[in-house]
C-alpha positions as CSV (number, residue, x, y, z in Angstrom):
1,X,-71.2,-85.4,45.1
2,X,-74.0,-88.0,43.9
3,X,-76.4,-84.9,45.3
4,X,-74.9,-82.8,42.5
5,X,-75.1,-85.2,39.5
6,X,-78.8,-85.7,40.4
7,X,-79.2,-81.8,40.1
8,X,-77.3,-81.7,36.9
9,X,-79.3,-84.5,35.7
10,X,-83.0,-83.3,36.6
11,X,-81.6,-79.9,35.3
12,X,-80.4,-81.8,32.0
13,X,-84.0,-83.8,32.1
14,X,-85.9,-79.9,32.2
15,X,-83.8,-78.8,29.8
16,X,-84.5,-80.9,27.5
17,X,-88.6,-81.1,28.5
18,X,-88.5,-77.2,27.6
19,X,-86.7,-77.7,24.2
20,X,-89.4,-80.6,23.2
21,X,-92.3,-78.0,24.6
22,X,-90.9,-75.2,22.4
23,X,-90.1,-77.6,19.4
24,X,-93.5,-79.0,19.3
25,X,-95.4,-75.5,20.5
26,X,-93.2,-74.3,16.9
27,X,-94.8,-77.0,14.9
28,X,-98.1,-76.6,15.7
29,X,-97.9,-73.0,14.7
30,X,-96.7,-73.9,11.2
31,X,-99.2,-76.6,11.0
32,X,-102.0,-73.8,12.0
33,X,-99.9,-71.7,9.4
34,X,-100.2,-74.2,6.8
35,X,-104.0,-74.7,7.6
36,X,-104.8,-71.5,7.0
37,X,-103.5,-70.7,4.0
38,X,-104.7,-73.9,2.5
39,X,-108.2,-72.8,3.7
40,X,-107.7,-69.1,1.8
41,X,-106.2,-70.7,-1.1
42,X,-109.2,-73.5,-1.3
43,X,-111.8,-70.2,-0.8
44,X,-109.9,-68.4,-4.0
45,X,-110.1,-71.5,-5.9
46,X,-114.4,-72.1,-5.5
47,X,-114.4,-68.0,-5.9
48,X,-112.9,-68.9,-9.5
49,X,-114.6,-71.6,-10.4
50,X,-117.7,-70.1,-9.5
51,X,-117.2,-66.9,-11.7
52,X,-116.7,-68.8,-14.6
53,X,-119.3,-71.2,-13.9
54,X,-121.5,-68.0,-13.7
55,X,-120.0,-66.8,-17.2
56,X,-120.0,-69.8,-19.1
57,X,-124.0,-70.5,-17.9
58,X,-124.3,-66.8,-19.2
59,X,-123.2,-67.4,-22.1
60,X,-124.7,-70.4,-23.6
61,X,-128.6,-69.5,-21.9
62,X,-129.6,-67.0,-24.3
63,X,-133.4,-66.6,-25.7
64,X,-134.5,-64.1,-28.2
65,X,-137.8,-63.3,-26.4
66,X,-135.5,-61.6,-23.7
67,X,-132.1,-61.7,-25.6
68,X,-130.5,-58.2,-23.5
69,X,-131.6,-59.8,-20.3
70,X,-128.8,-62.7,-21.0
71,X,-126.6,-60.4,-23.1
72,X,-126.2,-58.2,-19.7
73,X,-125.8,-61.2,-17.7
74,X,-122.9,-61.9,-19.5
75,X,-121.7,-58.1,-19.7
76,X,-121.6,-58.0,-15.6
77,X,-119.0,-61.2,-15.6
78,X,-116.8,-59.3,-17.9
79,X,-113.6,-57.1,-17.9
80,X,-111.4,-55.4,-19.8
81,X,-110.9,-56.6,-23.8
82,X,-113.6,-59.2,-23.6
83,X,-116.1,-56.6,-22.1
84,X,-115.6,-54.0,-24.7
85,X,-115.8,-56.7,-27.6
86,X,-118.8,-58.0,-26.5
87,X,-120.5,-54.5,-25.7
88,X,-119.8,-53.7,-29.4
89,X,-121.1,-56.4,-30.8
90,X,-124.2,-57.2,-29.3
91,X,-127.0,-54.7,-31.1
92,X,-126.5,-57.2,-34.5
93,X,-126.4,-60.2,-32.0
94,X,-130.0,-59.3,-30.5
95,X,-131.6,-58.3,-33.9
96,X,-130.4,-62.0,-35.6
97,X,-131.7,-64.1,-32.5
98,X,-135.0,-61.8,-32.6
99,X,-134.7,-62.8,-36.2
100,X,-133.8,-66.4,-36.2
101,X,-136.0,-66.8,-32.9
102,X,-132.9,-68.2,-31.4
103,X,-133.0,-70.4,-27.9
104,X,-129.6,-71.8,-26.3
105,X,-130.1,-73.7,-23.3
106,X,-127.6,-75.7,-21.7
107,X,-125.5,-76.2,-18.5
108,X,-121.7,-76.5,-17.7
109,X,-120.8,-79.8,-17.3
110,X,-117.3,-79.8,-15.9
111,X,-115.0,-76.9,-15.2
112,X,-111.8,-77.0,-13.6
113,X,-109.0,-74.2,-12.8
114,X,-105.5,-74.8,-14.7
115,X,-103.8,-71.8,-13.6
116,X,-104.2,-69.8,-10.8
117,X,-102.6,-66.7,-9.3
118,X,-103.0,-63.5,-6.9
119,X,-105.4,-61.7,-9.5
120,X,-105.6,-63.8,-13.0
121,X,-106.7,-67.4,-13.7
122,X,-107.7,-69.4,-16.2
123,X,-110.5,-72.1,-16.3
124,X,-111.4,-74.8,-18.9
125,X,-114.6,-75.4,-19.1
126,X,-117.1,-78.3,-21.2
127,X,-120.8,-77.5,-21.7
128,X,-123.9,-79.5,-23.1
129,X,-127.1,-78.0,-24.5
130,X,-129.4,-77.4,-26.9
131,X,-130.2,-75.2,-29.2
132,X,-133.5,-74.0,-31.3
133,X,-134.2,-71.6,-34.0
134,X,-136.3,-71.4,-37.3
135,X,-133.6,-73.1,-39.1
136,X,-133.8,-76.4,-37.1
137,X,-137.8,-76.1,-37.0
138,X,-138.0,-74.4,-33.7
139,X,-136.4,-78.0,-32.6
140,X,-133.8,-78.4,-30.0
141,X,-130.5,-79.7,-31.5
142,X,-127.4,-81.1,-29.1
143,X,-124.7,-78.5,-29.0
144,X,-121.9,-79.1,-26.6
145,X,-118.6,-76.7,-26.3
146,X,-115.5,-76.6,-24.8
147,X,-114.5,-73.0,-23.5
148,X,-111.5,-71.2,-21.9
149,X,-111.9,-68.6,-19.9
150,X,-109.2,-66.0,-18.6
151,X,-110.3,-64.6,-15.2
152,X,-109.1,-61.1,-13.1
153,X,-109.2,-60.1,-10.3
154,X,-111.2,-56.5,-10.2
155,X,-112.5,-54.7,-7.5
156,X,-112.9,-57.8,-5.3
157,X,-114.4,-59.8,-7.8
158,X,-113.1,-62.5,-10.6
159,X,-114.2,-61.6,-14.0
160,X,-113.7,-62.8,-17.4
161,X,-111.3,-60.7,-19.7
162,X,-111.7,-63.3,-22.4
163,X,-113.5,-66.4,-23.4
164,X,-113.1,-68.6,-26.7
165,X,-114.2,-71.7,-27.4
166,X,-111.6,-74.8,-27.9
167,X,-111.4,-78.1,-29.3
């Protein structure tokens, strides 16, 4: 009989051997699982930052001597509301700069996501700069904004479907 209890107890030892190999074999799936859709989620994440950061840098580098150069480069980040707005109102916007002999220059400082989903996000975003026309004396003056910017996702890419500036 001691035969058969040291049968039942290797069998009881393999038993549970299998269950721990299974068990652990299931957490390292999810733990793969996990990895990998932290990894997708992290690419969307830089893929929205870097369309706004595109946008915003745009949007406040703008020189009269080739104003629809950086009125187009703003154009192709845009979507939607925000695209048709700022295709309507950009014939007056190249005569004043022409006019005014308008330079912004500047670079994003900081941006950061705040909401992010399958295909919309939004990004805040803080700028510093200059700018210099005729009324400042073809000097550069400090200019630093603070914009929002609403992001979709069309056709594969992120682009902005509205920006405004914030305090």
């Amino acid at each position: 009989m001691t035969r058969v209890r040291l049968d039942i107890a290797l069998f009881a030892v393999a038993l549970l051997l299998a269950c721990a190999v299974v068990f652990g074999g299931v957490l390292v799936y999810k733990e793969h699982q996990n990895r990998e859709s932290e990894a997708v989620a992290q690419a969307r994440y830089g893929a929205v930052l870097a369309a706004a950061r595109d946008e915003v840098e745009a949007f406040i580098n703008i020189d009269y001597r080739d104003a629809q150069a950086s009125i187009d480069a703003v154009a192709e980040g845009a979507t939607g509301e925000f695209a048709e707005q700022y295709d309507s109102s950009t014939e007056g916007v190249v005569q004043l700069l022409e006019q005014n002999q308008s330079v912004m220059d500047g670079e994003v400082l900081s941006a950061g996501v705040v909401d992010l989903d399958g295909d919309s996000a939004t990004v805040l975003a803080s700028t510093k700069g200059t700018v210099a026309n005729k009324a400042s004396g073809n000097k550069p003056v400090a200019r630093y904004f603070r914009l929002k910017l609403d992001l979709q996702y069309v056709d594969g890419e992120w682009r902005t479907s509205n920006l405004e500036f914030v305090s």
